[in-house]
N, C-alpha and C positions, 0 to 999 in steps of 0.2 A: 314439874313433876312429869315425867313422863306417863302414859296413860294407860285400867280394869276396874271392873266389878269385881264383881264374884269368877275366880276361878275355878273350874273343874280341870281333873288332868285328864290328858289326851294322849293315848296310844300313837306315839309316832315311830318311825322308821328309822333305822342308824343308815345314813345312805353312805358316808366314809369310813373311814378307819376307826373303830374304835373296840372297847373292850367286846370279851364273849360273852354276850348278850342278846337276847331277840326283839325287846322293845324298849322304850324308853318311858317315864313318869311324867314330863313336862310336854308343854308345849313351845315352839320356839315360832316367837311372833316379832314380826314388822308392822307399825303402824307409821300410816301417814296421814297428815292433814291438810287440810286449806282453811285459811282462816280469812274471817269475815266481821266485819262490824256494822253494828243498824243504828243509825243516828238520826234518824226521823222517821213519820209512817211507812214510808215503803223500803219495802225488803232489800236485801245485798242482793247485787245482780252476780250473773254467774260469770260473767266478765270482768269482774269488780276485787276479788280476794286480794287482803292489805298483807297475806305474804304464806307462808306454809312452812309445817317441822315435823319431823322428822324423827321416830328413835327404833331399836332394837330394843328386846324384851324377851328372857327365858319365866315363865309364869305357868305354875307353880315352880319353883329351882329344885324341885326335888329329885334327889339323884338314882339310879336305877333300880337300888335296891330299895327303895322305899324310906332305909332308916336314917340316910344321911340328905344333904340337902350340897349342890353346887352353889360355894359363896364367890366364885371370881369365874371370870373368862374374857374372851373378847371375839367380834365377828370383824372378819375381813379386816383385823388393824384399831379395831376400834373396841375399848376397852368397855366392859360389862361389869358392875359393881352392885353389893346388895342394895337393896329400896324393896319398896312397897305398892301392891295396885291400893286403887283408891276404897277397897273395904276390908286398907289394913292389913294382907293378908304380903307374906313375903314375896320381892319376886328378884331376879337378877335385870340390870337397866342398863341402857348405855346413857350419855349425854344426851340430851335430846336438840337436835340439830335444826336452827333455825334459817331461813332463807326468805328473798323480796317476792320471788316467784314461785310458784308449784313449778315450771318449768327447769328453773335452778335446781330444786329438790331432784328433779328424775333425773339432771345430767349427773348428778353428784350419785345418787342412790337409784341406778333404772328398774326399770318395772316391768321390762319386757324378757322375760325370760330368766331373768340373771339370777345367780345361785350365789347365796351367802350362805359360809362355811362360821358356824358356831364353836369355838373352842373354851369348851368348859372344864372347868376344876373344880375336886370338891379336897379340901385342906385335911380333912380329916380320914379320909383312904382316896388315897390315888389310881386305886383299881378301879375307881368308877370316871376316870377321868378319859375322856374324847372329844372327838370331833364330830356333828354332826352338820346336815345343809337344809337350806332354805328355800325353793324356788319362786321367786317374785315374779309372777306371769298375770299382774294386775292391769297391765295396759287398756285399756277400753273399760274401766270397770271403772262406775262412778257414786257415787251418793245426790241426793238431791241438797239444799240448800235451806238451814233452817232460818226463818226471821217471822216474828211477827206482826199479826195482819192489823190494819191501820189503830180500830177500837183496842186491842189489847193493847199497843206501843203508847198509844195514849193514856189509857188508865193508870200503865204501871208509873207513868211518870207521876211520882208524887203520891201515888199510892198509901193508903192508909195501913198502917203495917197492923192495928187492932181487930179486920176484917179478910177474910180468905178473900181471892184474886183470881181469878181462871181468867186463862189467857188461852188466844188460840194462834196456831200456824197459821204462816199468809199462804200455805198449799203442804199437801200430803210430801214424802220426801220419795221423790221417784227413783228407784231404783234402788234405794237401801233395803235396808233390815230390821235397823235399827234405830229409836231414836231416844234424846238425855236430855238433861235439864238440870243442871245444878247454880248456886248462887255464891259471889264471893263477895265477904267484906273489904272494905277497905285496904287490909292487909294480906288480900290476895288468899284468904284461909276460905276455906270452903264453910257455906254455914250449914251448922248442924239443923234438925227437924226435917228438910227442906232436899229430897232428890227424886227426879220424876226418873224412869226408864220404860219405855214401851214398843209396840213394833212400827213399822214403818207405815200403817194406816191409822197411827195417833193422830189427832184432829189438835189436839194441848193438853195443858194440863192446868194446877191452881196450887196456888202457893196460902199455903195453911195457915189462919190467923195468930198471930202472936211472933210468927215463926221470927222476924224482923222486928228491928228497933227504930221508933222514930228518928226523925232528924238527923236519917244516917245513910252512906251512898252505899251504892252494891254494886255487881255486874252482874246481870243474868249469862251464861254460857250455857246457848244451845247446842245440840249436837246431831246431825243426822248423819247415820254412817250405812257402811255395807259392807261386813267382814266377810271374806272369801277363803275356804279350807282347802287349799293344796294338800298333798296326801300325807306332809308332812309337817304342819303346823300351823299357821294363820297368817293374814295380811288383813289389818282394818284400813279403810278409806274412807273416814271420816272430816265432815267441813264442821266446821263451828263457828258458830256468830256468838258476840258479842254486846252487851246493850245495857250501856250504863242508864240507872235510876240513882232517885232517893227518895225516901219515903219521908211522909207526913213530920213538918219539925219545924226544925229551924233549917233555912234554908241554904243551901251551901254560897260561898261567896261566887261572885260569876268566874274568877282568876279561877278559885280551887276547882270550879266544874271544868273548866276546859282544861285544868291539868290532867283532873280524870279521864276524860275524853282523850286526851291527847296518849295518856299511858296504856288506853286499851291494845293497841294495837302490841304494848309488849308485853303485855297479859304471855305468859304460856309455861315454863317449867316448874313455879309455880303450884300450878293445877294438874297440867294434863297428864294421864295415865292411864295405862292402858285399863279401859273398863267393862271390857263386856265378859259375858258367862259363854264359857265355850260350849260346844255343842256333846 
C-alpha cells in the first residue's frame, strides 16, 4: 500500500501548463522511507536500514472544480492509478518503489532539488485535465528512528492479548514531526481497534485490551517521520521499524517464527500509505 491518514485539501500552485485556473484542490506528495527491523532489546541503529521505498501520491485526487475527481495520470514516466490512503479515503498512487539502500532510492528518485512534473486526467471532463510540478528539495532533512526500549520489546513478546500493554520508545524521534503506530496480522491487514498517531515528543503509546487474539503473530510497525511543505505540495521522510510478536496461546512452531522474521523485511505495499493529516 502505498502511504495517509486523514487528508485535508491543500491550496497548491499550477507551476506548468495547464487549464485557466488559479489554484488547484489536491495535494501532490512524495513519500519516502527507510525501513527498519527490531529483533531483540536494542533498537535499529541508524546505520543499519534493511532497505527503503518509495512512491508518488495525488491525495485528495479531486479535480479543480471541486465536483469531479482525477482517476489516472502519471509523474516523470511513471503511472498513477486510483487507491486509497489508509482512512479509506480516495487517493491517485503510483507503484510503490522498493530498493536494498536509501542510497539506491535518491540515485533513482533525488532529493536535491529536483522537480517532478504530475500529469493528471480526469475521464469525465477533460477541461480539468494538466500538468502540474513537485520540487523535492528534501536533502539534509531527516526523521529520527522508531524502536522500542528494552522493557517494552520484552513484554510484547508473548504478550497477553486479554490485558492493555503500553510500550514505550527507546528515544524521542529527533527531528520529525510525526509519529504512528499500527499492527498487522499475519495476512499483512492492518488490525482494526488498534492506531496510535501523535507528535514527535510521544514518549509511546498502549495497545488496548482485547484489541488482539491469542495464540496469534503480528508485526507491530512503527513510524517516525518529518513531512516537509514546499509551496506546492508535500514530501514525507519517514523510517519505520518493524517488530514481530505473538501473543499469549499456542506457541508458534520455531520453523514458522523465523519464517515470520525472515518475511519482515518484505513487509511494505501491503500497508504502507501515505498517512498523515496535511496542514
Amino acid at each position: 500500500m502505498n502511504f495517509s491518514i486523514r487528508s485535508c485539501a491543500l491550496l497548491v500552485s499550477a507551476l506548468a501548463a495547464v487549464p485557466a485556473f488559479a489554484t488547484n484542490s489536491f495535494d501532490l506528495g512524495i513519500q519516502r522511507t527507510g525501513v527498519f527491523v527490531q529483533t531483540s532489546v536494542s533498537a535499529p541503529a541508524a546505520a543499519a536500514p534493511t532497505g527503503a521505498a518509495f512512491f508518488f501520491v495525488v491525495d485528495p485526487p479531486t479535480a479543480n472544480t471541486g465536483t469531479s475527481s482525477y482517476d489516472s495520470g502519471t509523474v516523470d514516466g511513471q503511472t498513477l492509478s486510483p487507491g486509497v490512503d489508509s482512512g479509506g479515503n480516495p487517493q491517485l498512487e503510483s507503484t510503490e518503489f522498493t530498493f536494498a539502500t536509501v542510497a539506491d532510492m535518491t540515485t533513482m528518485f533525488p532529493n536535491a532539488g529536483a522537480t517532478y512534473t504530475y500529469n493528471l486526467a480526469d475521464s469525465s471532463d477533460a477541461t480539468q485535465n494538466g500538468s502540474f510540478t513537485l520540487v523535492d528539495s528534501s536533502t539534509g532533512s531527516s526523521a529520527g528512528i522508531a524502536g522500542l526500549d528494552s522493557p517494552s520489546y520484552t513484554a510484547l513478546q508473548g504478550m497477553d492479548p486479554a490485558s492493555a500493554l503500553n510500550l514505550n520508545f527507546s528515544s524521542l524521534n529527533s527531528g520529525g514531526n510525526f509519529d504512528e503506530a499500527v499492527i498487522l496480522d499475519s495476512l499483512h491487514n492492518e488490525v482494526p481497534g488498534f492506531f496510535f498517531f501523535g507528535g514527535a515528543t510521544a514518549t509511546g503509546f498502549s495497545i488496548p485490551a482485547s484489541t488482539l487474539q491469542g495464540g496469534s503473530q503480528y508485526t507491530l510497525v512503527m513510524f517516525f517521520g518529518n513531512e516537509l511543505f514546499p509551496s506546492n505540495g508535500f514530501v514525507d521522510i519517514t523510517n519505520e521499524t518493524k517488530v514481530a510478536f505473538s501473543t499469549q496461546g499456542a506457541t508458534p512452531e520455531p520453523a514458522t517464527w523465523l519464517l515470520a522474521g525472515t518475511a519482515l523485511a518484505a513487509l511494505g505495499a501491503g500497508f504502507r500509505k501515505s498517512r498523515l493529516p496535511r496542514r
